[in-house]
VOGU-3710 file (C-alpha; in Angstrom, 3 decimals, decimal comma):
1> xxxxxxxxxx> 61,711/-7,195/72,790  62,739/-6,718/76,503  61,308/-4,189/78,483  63,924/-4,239/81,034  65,945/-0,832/81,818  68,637/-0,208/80,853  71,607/0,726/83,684  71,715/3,853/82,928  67,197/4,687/82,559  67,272/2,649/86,040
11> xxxxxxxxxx> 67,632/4,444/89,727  70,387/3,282/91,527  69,366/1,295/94,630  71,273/3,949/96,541  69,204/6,747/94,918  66,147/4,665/96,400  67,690/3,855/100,005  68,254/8,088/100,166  65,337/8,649/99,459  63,384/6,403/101,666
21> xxxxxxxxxx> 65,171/7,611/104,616  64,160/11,161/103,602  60,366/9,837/103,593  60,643/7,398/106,173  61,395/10,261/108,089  57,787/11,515/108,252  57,186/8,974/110,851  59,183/11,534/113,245  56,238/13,912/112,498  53,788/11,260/113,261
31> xxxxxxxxxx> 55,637/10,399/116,340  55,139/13,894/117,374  51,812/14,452/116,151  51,299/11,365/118,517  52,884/13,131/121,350  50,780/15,659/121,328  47,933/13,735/120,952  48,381/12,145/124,097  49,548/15,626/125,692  46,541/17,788/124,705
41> xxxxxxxxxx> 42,896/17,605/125,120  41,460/16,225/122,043  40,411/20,023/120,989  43,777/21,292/120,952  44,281/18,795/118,864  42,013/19,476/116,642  43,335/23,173/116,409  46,525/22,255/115,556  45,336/20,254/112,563  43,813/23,460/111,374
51> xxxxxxxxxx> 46,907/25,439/112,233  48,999/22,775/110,618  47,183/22,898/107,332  46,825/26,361/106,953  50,217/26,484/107,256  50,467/23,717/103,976  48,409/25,814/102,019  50,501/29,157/103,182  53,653/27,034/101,703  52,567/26,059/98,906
61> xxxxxxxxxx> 51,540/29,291/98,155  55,025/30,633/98,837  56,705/28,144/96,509  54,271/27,908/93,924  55,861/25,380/91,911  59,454/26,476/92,215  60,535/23,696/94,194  59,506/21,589/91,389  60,230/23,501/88,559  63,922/23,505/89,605
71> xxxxxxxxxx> 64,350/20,081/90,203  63,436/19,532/86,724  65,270/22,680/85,608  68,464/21,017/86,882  68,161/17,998/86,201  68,092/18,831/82,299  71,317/21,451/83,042  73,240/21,114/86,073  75,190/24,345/85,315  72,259/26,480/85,842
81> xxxxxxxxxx> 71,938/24,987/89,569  73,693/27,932/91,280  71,552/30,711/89,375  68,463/29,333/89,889  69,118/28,673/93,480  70,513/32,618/94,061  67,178/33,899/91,981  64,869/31,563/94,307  65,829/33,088/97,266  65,069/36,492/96,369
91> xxxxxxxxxx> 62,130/35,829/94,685  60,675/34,228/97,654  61,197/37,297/99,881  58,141/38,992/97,932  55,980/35,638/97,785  56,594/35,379/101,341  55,966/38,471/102,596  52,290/38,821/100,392  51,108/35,533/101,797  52,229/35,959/105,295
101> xxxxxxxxxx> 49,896/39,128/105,095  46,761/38,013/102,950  46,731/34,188/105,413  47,327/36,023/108,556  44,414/38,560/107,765  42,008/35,720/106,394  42,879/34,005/109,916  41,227/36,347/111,494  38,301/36,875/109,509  37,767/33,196/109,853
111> xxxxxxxxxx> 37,738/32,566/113,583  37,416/34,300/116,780  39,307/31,875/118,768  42,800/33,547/119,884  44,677/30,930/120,899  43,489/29,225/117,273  44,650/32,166/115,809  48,164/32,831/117,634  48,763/29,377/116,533  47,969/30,134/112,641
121> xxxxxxxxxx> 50,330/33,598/112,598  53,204/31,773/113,991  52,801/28,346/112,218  52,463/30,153/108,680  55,894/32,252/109,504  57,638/28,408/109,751  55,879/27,694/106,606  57,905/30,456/104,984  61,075/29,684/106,471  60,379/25,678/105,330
131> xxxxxxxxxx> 59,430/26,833/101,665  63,126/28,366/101,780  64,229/24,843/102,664  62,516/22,840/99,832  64,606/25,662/97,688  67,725/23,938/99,199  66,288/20,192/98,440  65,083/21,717/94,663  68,784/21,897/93,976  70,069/18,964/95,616
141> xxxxxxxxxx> 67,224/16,948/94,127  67,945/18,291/90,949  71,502/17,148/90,849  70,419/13,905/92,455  72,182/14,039/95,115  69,777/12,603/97,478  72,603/12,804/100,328  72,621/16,136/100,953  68,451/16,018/100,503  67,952/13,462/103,519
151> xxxxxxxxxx> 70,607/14,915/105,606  68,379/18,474/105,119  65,207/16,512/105,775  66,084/14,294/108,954  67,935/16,973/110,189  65,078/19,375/110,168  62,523/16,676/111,643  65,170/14,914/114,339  64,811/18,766/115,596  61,590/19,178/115,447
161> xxxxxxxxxx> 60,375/16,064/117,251  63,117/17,500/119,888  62,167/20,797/120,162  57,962/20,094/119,627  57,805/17,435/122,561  60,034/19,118/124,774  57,096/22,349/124,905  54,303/20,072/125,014  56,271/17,686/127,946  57,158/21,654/129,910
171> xxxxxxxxxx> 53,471/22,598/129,605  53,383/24,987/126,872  51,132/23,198/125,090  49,245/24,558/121,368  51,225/27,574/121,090  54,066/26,025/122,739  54,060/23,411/119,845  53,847/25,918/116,998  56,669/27,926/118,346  58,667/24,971/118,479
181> xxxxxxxxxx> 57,946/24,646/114,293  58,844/28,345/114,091  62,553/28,294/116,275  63,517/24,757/114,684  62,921/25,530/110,867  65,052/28,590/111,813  67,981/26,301/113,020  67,374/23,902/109,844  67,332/26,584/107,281  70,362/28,214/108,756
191> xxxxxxxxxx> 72,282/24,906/108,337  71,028/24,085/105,385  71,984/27,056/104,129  75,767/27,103/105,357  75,933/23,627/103,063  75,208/25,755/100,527  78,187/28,050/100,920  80,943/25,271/99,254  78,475/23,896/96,204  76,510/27,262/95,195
201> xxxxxxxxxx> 78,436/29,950/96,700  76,264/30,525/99,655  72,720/32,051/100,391  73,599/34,749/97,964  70,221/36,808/96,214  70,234/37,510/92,786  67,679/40,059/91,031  67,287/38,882/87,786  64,095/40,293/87,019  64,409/38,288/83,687
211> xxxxxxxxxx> 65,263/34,659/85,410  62,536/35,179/88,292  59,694/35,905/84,998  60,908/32,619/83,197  61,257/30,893/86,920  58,188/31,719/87,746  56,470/31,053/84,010  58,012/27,869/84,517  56,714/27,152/87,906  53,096/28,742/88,231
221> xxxxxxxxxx> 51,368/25,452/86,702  52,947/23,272/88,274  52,598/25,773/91,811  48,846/26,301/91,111  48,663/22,926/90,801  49,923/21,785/94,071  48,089/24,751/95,857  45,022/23,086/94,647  46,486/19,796/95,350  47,046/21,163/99,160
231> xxxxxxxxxx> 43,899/22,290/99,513  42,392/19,133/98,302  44,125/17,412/100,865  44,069/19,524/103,590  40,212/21,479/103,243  38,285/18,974/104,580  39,924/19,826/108,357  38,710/23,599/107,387  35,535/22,805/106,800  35,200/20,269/109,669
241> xxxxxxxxxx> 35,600/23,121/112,035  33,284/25,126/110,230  30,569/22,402/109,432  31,052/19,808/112,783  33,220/19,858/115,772  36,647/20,494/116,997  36,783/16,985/118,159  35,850/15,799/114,656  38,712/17,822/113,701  41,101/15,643/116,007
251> xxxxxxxxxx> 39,560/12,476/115,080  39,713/12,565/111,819  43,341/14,535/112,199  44,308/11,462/113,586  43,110/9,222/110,641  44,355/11,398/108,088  47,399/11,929/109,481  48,121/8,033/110,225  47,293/7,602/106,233  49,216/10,498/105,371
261> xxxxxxxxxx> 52,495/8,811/107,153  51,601/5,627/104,699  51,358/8,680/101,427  54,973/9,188/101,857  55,719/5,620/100,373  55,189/6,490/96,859  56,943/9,964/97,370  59,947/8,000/97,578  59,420/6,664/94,154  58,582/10,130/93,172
271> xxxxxxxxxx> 61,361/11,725/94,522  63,939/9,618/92,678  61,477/9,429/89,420  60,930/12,891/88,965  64,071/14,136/87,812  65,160/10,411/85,883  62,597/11,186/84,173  62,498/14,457/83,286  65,743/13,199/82,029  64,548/9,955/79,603
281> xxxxxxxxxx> 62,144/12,034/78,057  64,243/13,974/76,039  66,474/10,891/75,854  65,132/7,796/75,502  61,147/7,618/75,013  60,850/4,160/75,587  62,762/3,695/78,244  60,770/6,406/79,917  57,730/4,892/79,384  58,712/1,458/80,835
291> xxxxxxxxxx> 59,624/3,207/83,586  56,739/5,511/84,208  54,908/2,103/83,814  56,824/0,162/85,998  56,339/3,217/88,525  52,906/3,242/88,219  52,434/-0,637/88,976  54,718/-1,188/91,615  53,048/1,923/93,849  49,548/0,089/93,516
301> xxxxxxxxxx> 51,277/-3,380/94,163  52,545/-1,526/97,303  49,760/0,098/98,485  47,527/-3,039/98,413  49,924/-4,691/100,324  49,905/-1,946/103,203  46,100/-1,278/103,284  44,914/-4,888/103,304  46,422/-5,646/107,166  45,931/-2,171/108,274
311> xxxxxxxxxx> 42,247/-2,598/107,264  42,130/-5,321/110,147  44,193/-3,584/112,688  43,167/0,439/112,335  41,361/0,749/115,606  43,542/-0,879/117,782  46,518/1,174/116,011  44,642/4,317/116,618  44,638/3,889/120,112  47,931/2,493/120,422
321> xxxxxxxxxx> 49,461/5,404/118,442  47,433/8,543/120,209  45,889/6,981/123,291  42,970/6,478/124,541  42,780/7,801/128,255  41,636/12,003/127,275  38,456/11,931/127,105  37,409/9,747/123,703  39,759/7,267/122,024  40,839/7,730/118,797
331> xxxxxxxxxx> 39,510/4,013/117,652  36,236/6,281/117,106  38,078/7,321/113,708  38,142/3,470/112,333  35,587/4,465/109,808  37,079/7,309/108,860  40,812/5,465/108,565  39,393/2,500/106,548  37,614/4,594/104,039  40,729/6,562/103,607
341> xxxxxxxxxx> 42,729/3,384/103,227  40,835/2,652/100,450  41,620/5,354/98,443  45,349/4,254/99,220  45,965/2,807/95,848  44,930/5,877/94,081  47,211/8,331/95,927  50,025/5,968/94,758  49,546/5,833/91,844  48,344/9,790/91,473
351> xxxxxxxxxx> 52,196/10,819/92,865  53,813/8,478/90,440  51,379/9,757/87,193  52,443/13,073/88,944  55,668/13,078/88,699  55,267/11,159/84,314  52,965/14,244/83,908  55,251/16,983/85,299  58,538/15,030/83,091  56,868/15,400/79,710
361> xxxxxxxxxx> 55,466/19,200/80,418  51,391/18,384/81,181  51,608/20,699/83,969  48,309/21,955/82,663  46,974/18,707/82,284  47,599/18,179/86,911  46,432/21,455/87,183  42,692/20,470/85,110  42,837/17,091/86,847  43,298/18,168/90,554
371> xxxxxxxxxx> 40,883/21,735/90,130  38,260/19,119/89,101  38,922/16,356/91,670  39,133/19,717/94,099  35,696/20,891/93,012  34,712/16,924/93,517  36,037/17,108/97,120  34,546/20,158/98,343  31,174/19,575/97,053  31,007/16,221/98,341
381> xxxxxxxxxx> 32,373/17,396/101,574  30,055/20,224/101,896  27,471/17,314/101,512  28,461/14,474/103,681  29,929/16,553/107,241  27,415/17,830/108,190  25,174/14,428/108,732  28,044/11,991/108,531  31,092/14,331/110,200  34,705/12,659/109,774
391> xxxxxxxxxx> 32,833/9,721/107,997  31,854/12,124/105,444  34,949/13,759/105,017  36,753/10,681/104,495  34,068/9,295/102,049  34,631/12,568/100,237  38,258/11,897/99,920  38,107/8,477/98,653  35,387/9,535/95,837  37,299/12,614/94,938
401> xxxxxxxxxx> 40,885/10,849/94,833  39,572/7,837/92,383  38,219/10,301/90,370  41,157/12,157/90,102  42,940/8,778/89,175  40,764/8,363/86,140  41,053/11,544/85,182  45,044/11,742/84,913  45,005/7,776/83,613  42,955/8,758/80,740
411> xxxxxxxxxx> 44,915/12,299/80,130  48,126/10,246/79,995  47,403/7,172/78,046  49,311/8,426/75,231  52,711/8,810/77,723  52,126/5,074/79,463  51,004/3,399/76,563  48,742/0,253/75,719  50,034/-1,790/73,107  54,154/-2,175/73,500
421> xxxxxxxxxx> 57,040/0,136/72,046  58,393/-0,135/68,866  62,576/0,465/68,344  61,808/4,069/69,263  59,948/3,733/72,282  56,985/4,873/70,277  53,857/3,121/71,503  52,883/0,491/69,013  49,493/1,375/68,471  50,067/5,026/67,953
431> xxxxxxxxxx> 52,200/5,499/64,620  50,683/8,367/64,014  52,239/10,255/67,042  54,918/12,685/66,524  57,739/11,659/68,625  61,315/12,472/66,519  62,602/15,192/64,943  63,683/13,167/61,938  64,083/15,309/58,964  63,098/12,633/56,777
441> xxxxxxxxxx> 59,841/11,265/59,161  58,494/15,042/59,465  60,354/16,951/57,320  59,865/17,899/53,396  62,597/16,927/52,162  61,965/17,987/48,454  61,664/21,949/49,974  64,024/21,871/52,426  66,090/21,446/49,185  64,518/23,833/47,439
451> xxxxxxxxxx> 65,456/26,435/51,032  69,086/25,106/50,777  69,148/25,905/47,101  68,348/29,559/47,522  70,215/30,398/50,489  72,971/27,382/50,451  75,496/25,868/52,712  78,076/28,230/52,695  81,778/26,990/52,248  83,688/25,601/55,720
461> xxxxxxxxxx> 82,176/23,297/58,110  78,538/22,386/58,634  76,422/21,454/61,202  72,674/19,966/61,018  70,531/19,655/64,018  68,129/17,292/64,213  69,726/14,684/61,438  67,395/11,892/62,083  67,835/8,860/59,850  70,209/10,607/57,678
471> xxxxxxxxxx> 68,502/11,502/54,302  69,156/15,006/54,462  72,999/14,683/55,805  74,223/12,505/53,445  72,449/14,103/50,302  75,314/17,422/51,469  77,895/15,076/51,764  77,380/13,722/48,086  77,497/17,419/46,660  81,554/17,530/48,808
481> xxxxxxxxxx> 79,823/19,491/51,836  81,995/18,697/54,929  78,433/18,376/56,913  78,390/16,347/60,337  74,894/15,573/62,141  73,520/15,641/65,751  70,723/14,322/66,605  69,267/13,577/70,584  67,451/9,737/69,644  69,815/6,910/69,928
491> xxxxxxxxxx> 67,556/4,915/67,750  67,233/7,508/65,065  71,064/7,587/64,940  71,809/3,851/64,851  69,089/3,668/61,634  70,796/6,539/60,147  74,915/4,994/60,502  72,961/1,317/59,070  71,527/3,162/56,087  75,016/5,239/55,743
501> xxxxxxxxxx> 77,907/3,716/57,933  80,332/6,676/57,289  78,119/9,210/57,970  79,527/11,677/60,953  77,023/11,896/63,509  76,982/12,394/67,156  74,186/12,219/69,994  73,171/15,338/71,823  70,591/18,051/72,751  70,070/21,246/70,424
511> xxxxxxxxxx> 70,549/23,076/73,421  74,245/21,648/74,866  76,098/21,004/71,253  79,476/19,704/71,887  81,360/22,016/69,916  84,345/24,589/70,251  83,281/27,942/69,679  82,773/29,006/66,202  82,929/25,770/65,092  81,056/26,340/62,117
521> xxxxxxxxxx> 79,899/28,315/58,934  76,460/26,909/58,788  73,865/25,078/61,101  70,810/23,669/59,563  67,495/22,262/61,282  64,640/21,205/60,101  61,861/20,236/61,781  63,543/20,855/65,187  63,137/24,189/66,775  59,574/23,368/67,670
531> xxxxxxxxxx> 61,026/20,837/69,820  63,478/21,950/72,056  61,778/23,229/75,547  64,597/25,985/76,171  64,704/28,165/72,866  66,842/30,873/73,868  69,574/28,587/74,941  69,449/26,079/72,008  69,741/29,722/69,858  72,749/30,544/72,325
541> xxxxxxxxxx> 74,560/27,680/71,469  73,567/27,668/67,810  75,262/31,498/67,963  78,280/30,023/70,332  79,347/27,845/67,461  78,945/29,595/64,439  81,683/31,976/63,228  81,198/35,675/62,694  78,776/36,354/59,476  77,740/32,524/59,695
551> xxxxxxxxxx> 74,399/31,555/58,989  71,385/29,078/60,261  69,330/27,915/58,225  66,153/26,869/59,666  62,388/25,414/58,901  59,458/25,218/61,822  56,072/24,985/61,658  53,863/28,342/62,095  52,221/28,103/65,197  49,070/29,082/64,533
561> xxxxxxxxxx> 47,975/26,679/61,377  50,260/23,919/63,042  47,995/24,260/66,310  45,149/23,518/64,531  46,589/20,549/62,581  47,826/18,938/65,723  44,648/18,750/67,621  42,901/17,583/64,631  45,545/15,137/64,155  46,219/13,827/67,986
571> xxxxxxxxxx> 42,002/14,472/68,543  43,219/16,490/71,372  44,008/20,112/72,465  46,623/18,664/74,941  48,049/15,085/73,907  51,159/16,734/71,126  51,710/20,207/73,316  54,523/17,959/75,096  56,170/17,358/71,745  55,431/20,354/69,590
581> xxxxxxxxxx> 56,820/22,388/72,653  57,887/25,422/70,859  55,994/26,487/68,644  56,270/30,610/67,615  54,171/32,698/65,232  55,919/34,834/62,279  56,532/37,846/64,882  57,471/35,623/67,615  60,486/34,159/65,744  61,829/37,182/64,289
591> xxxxxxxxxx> 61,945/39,152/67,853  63,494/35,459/69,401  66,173/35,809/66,715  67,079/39,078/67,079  67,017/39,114/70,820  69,811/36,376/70,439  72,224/38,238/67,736  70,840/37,046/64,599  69,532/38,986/61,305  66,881/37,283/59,902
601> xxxxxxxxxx> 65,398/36,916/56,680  61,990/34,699/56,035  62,399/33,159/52,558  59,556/32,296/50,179  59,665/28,369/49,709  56,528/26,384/48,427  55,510/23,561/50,754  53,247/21,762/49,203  54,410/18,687/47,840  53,754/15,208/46,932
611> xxxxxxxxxx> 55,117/14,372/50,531  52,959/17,815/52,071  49,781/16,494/50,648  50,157/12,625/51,489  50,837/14,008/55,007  47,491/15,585/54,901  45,507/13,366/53,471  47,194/10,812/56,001  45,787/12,637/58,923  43,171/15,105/57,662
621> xxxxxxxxxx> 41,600/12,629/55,209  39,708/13,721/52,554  38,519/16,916/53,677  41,626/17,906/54,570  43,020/17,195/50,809  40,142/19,109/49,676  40,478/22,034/51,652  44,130/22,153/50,565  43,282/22,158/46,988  41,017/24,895/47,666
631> xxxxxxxxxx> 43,238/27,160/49,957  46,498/26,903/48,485  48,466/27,562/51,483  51,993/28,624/49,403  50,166/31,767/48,230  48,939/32,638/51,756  50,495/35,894/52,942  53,834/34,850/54,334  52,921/35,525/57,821  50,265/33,028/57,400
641> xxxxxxxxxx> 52,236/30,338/55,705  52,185/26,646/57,312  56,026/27,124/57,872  58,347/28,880/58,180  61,795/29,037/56,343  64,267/31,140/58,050  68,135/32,802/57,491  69,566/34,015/60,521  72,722/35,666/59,740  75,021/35,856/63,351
651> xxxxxx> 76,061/39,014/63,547  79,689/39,881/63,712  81,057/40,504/67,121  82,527/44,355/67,491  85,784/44,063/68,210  85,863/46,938/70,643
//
């Protein structure tokens, strides 16, 4: 089997050319981190590398995952990209305005030094007004238009290599330098935001008190986790001050900030990754893990390639790039530089495995990795400065980054697989890995019949979600139901026309059916709700197309005994959360279903089968078969039972 990409799982070489401008453009920020280098005593210097990443952590802070979080959010539904953007904005006016005043007082409890300070205040302000940019990007990104992203980007650093080395070239040196950050991110976002005004109607706010708690739900792993992933990166320039010197500060600023400029290599492969495959992984399984393979390998391929000459030529480059002639030259940092550079292949592949982790929902799983690798880089740091200075520092960051490495390799060895695909994309030693919503891989057939029985396909047009190989469709068709299926896997559907070639199905999400409204007098799914990411919606559309008085029929696993059975089955509390996305207990469900229109009724249907207890035995083994003998789980209180059979009634619209 090939393992090539497909045209459409593939990033268009313009895609990548887009995006490497918008990276490549960091090397105006080294230019001017350069210039000032060269223009301030070596001090100052080191000041503004603890203004600078103060200001980091004050953005990420601000943001807290939303940047990310939308680009994903888009990606999956581009007609949300104007209400997200509106809520954004508003939301960051309170984010922005509590961290503005918690950073700025911990700045002064931190230092006496008031030019140090002055320089913290005002470059944690830009950070604010630059977190409101990356809301612009989110959006952009999202809709991968990576245009209107690198015209933002470039534009914003063109003017601040323009602004930042005219004050340091007039005199105005540190604080000269930060207020140049401040009055150019104004200019950018202003632009930015009047591009806005013809694809999202402007820099509008929107309250949705509602949106900002699911935004912000969404968002807060994935916003803790770069907050931790800032301060992994950007602590050890804290503590420098605190533990060594201020000229330790600029040396190693100079190192880190040289091997920073080489980091932004792999964020172009992020960039255009992140939302392909967000994409593929409700799509196409395989092809997203080919890719998030082929990701992975080419960044370390890359990054060997850069750090081997640079390992040869980092003093001399030092001194080329920030000079040599105030006070000591920079080649002191060659240490420091080469045992930073070789960590290199670990921070490429960490922002590819990044953005694989963020695409299949393990937001958790980057927020454990990086806390520990944080904890890692602290203690080692606290350690090594203060006998080895920016030696130690660096060593800290190399030990703490291929830890970190190991840590999300092993977490996502299920998602990169080790032993080839099958049809599916499943990994081919790992059959026992729920990754369909077939009715007739996961589903019990013999009581879903038994549900359909009692409550019945009404007369009129039916829909099934979630059709899989077909077992369940054709059986309605036999019995003169006009049934057609949807289903989101291609290879699920092709297996499905072999085994019956006029069966009526069609490929899409649960949550974006292709249907008029009221399309229908029944919708089925079984097996399915626990996997769609977005409930609400997929139960909006389910409502959309039904007529008035129709009915869905559905089945879905309890969440609290199914919990259980997954770890036991995938031998891990986090490996199947990706999957089994949506999971709801008895109360849960009936307040989801009502919020959306519905009157529900939970039917009493026996589950346990010859095909429920080879299941169980399959993955449980013997204990499991013996503690299902013993329990009985179909006499459980029905609260308790392993699933769930539901009839949500739509209720009629009021005419009025």
């Amino acid at each position: 089997m090939s393992t090539s990409l497909s045209s459409a799982s593939r990033p268009s070489g313009r895609s990548f050319a887009l995006a490497t401008i918008s990276a490549g453009s960091a090397a105006l920020l080294l230019l001017l981190q350069t210039v000032a280098a060269r223009l301030m005593s070596i001090d100052d210097f080191g000041r503004f590398g603890y203004a600078l990443s103060v200001s980091l952590i004050a953005e990420a802070l601000i943001d807290l995952g939303l940047h990310q979080a939308t680009v994903r959010a888009i990606a999956r539904d581009r007609r949300e990209a104007a209400t997200l953007f509106h809520n954004t904005l508003a939301l960051k006016l309170v984010t922005a305005t509590v961290v503005f005043g918690v950073l700025t007082a911990a700045t002064f409890a931190m230092t006496s030094d008031p030019v140090l300070r002055t320089a913290c205040i005002v470059m944690i302000a830009s950070a604010a007004l630059r977190s409101y940019l990356l809301s612009v990007r989110g959006v952009y990104l999202g809709l991968e238009r990576f245009g209107m992203d690198a015209a933002i980007v470039v534009g914003d650093r063109v003017l601040l290599l323009a602004a930042g080395a005219a004050a340091l070239w007039l005199g105005y040196g540190l604080v000269g330098l930060t207020l140049a950050f401040l009055l150019t991110r104004v200019i950018a976002l202003a632009l930015a935001l009047l591009a806005t005004s013809r694809d999202l109607g402007g820099a509008r706010l929107q309250f949705d008190l509602v949106r900002w708690r699911q935004l912000q739900t969404e968002a807060l792993p994935i916003g803790v986790f770069l907050l931790l992933l800032t301060v992994y990166s950007y602590a050890d320039r804290i503590m420098l001050e605190a533990l060594s010197t201020l000229e330790d500060v600029g040396l190693y600023g100079a190192a880190f900030t040289l091997y920073e400029g080489l980091a932004y290599a792999p964020a172009v492969l992020s960039s255009v990754l992140t939302p392909r495959l967000s994409a593929l992984w409700r799509e196409d399984r395989g092809a997203h893990r080919r890719l998030s393979r082929q990701g992975t390998f080419g960044a370390v391929a890359l990054s060997v390639a850069v750090a081997i000459p640079l390992w040869f030529v980092g003093g001399p480059l030092l001194n080329l790039l920030f000079g040599t002639e105030r006070g000591v030259p920079y080649a002191e940092a060659t240490t420091a530089f080469r045992l930073l550079l070789a960590g290199l292949p670990c921070i490429f592949a960490i922002w590819i495995l990044q953005a694989v982790a963020m695409s299949v929902f393990r937001e958790r799983l980057l927020l454990k990795a990086t806390a520990a690798g944080v904890v890692v880089n602290l203690v080692l740091n606290a350690m090594l400065i203060p006998s080895w200075g920016r030696d130690g520092a660096a060593a800290a960051t190399l030990v703490s980054e291929a830890f970190s490495l190991l840590l999300l390799l092993y977490a996502l060895r299920d998602v990169l697989g080790s032993g080839g695909t099958d049809r599916d994309g499943r990994p081919a030693d790992a059959d026992d890995g729920p990754t369909e919503t077939s009715t007739e891989a996961f589903g019990n057939l013999e009581s879903n019949l038994r549900f359909l029985g009692q409550h019945g396909v009404r007369t009129g047009r039916t829909l099934e979600i979630g059709t899989g190989r077909g077992a369940l469709l054709a059986h309605l068709r036999t019995t003169g139901a006009d049934a057609i299926g949807l289903d989101l896997h291609h290879g699920l559907l092709v297996e499905a026309r072999t085994r019956h070639p006029t069966l009526p199905v069609v490929r899409a999400s649960a949550d974006r059916l292709p249907f008029p409204d009221e399309a229908f007098d029944t919708v089925l799914s079984f097996d399915v709700f626990e996997h769609v990411p977005d409930s609400d919606r997929h139960l909006a559309e389910v409502r959309r197309v039904l007529a008035d008085g129709g009915r869905y029929l559905l089945q879905t696993p309890n969440k609290w005994t199914n919990t259980v059975f997954e770890t036991v089955r995938w031998k891990s509390f986090t490996r199947w959360r990706a999957d089994h996305c949506s999971l709801h207990t008895y109360g849960q469900l009936e307040r989801r279903l009502a919020r959306q229109g519905f009157a529900v009724t939970f039917a009493d249907v026996p589950v346990v089968t010859p095909y429920f207890r080879r299941k169980v035995r399959q993955h449980l083994g013997w204990p499991g078969a013996a503690l299902l003998a013993v329990s009985q789980p179909d006499r459980w209180p029905r609260r308790l039972r392993t699933n769930f059979y539901v009839r949500a009634d739509k209720q009629r619209t009021d005419p009025g």
